[in-house]
C-alpha positions as CSV (number, residue, x, y, z in Angstrom):
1,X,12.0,1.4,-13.4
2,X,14.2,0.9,-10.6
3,X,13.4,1.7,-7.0
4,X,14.7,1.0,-3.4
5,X,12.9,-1.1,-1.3
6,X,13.6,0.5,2.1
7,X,12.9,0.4,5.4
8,X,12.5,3.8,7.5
9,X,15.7,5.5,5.4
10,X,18.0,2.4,5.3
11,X,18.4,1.1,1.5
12,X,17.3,-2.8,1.9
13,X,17.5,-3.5,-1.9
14,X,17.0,-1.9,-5.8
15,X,13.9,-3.8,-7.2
16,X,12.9,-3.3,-11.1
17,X,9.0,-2.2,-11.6
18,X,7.4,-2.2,-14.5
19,X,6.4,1.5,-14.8
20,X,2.8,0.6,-16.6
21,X,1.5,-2.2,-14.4
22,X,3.5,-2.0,-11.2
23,X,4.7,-5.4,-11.2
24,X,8.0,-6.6,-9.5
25,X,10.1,-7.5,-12.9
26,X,13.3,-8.3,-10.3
27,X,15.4,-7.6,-7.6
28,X,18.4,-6.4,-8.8
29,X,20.6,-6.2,-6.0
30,X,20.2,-6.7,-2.3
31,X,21.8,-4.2,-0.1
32,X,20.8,-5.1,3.4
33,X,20.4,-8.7,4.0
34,X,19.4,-8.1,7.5
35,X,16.2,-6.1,6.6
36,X,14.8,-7.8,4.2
37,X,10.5,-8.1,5.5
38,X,10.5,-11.1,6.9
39,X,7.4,-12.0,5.2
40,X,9.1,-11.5,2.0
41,X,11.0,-14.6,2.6
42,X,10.3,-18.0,1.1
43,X,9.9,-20.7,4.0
44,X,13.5,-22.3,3.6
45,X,14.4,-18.5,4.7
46,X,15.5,-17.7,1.0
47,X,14.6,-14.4,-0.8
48,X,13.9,-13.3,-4.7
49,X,11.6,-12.0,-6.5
50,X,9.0,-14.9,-6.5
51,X,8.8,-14.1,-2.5
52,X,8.8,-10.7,-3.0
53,X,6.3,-10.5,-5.4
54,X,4.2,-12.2,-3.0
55,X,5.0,-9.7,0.2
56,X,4.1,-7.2,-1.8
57,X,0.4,-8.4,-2.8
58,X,-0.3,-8.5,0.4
59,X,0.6,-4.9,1.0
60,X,-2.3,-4.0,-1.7
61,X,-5.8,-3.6,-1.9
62,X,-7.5,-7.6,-2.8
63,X,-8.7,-7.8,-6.1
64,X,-11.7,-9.0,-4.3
65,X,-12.5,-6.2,-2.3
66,X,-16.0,-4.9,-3.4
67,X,-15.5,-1.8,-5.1
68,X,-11.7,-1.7,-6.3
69,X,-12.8,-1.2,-10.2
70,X,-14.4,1.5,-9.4
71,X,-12.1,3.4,-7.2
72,X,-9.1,2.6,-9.4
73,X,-11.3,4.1,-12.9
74,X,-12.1,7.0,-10.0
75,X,-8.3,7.2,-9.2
76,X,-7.3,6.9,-13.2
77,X,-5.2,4.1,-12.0
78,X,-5.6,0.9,-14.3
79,X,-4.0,-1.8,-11.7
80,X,-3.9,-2.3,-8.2
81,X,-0.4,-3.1,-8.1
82,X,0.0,0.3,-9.9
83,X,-1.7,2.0,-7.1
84,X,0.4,0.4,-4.4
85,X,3.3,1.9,-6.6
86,X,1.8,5.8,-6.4
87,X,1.9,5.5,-2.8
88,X,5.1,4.1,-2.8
89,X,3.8,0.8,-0.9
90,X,3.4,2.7,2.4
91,X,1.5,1.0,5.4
92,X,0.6,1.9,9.0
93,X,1.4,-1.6,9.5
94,X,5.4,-1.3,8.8
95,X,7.7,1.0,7.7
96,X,8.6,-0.6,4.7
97,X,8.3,0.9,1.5
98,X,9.8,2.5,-2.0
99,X,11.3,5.3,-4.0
100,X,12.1,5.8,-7.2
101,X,16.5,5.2,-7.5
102,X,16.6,8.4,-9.7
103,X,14.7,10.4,-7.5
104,X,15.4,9.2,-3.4
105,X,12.7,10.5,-0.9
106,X,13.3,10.9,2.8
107,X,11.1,8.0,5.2
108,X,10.6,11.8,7.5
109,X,8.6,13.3,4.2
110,X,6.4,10.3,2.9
111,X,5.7,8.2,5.9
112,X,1.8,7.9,7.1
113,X,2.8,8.0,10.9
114,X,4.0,12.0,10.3
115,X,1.9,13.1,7.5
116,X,-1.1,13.3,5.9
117,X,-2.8,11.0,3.3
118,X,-5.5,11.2,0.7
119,X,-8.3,10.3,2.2
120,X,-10.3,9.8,-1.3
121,X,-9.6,6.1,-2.0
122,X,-10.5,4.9,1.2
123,X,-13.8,7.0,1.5
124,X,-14.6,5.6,-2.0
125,X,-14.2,1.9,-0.9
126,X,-15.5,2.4,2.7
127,X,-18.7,4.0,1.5
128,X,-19.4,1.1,-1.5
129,X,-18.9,-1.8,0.5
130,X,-21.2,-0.1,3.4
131,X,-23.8,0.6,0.8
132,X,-23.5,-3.3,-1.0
133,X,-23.4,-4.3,2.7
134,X,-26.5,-2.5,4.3
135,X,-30.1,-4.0,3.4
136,X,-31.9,0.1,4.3
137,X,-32.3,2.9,1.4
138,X,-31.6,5.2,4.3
139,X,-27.9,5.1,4.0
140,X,-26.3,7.8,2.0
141,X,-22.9,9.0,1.3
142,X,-22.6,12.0,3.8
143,X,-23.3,9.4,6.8
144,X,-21.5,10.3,9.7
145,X,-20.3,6.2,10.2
146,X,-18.8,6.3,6.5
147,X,-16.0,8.9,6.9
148,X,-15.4,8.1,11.1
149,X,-13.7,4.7,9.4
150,X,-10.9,7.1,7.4
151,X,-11.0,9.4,10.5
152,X,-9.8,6.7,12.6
153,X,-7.2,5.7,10.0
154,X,-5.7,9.0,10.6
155,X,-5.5,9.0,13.8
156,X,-3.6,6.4,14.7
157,X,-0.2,6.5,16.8
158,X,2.8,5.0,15.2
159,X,2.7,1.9,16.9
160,X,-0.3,0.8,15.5
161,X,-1.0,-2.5,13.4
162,X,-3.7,-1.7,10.8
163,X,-3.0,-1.2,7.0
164,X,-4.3,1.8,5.4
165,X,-5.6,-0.2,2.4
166,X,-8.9,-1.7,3.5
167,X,-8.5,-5.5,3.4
């Protein structure tokens, strides 16, 4: 499936996606040389889809991160990568990310600085790495410390630099 990779509402380039894994198949055509993420640029200052696929990863949740099978089979969401697709690769950290080319979406409607997000996956993998973390039976899941985490996300002001995928 084809998307736009933008930034804020300016088209930086159309990207292929494979619409069961969320993989980056290609980029088809760049449209904004100027924008492309600087880390999605090989060292030599070059860009494609190797260096794009690897930007990318790093936008998502680690395949290490204690408790991703679980919220994924919570989520009905069989890959990572195809998470980071559902949410349409948004961060708190930028204001990169992509829409569908058949179906454009507005940077004002979807962005994390002016609007809400699901709070589920991150209460999911804040609570199960607390539990594998804490050595006490006491801790349960209604603890006051394992929501304020997803609280905080929230509230952050625009110019803040922390990812809304745990890392």
């Amino acid at each position: 499936m084809r998307f736009f990779l933008m930034q804020r509402d300016h088209q930086v380039a159309v990207i292929e996606i494979a619409e069961k894994t969320g993989d980056i198949i290609d980029v088809v055509e760049v449209l904004s040389e100027q924008r492309i993420p600087l880390g999605a640029r090989h060292i030599d200052g070059s860009f494609d889809v190797l260096s794009l696929r690897k930007w990318w990863a790093g936008r998502g949740i680690p395949a290490s991160r204690s408790g991703l099978e679980q919220a994924l089979e919570h989520l009905h969401v069989p890959y990572a990568e195809l998470l980071l697709v559902k949410c349409s690769g948004l961060s708190l950290s930028d204001q990169y990310w992509v829409t569908p080319c058949d179906a454009l979406q507005n940077w004002h409607d979807v962005n994390f600085y002016e609007n809400d997000f699901s709070e589920d996956a991150f209460v999911f993998l804040i609570v199960r790495a607390r539990m594998m973390l804490s050595t006490t039976s006491s801790m349960t899941m209604a603890t006051a410390s394992s929501t304020s985490e997803v609280n905080r996300l929230a509230r952050l002001p625009s110019t803040a630099c922390a990812r809304p995928v745990i890392t």
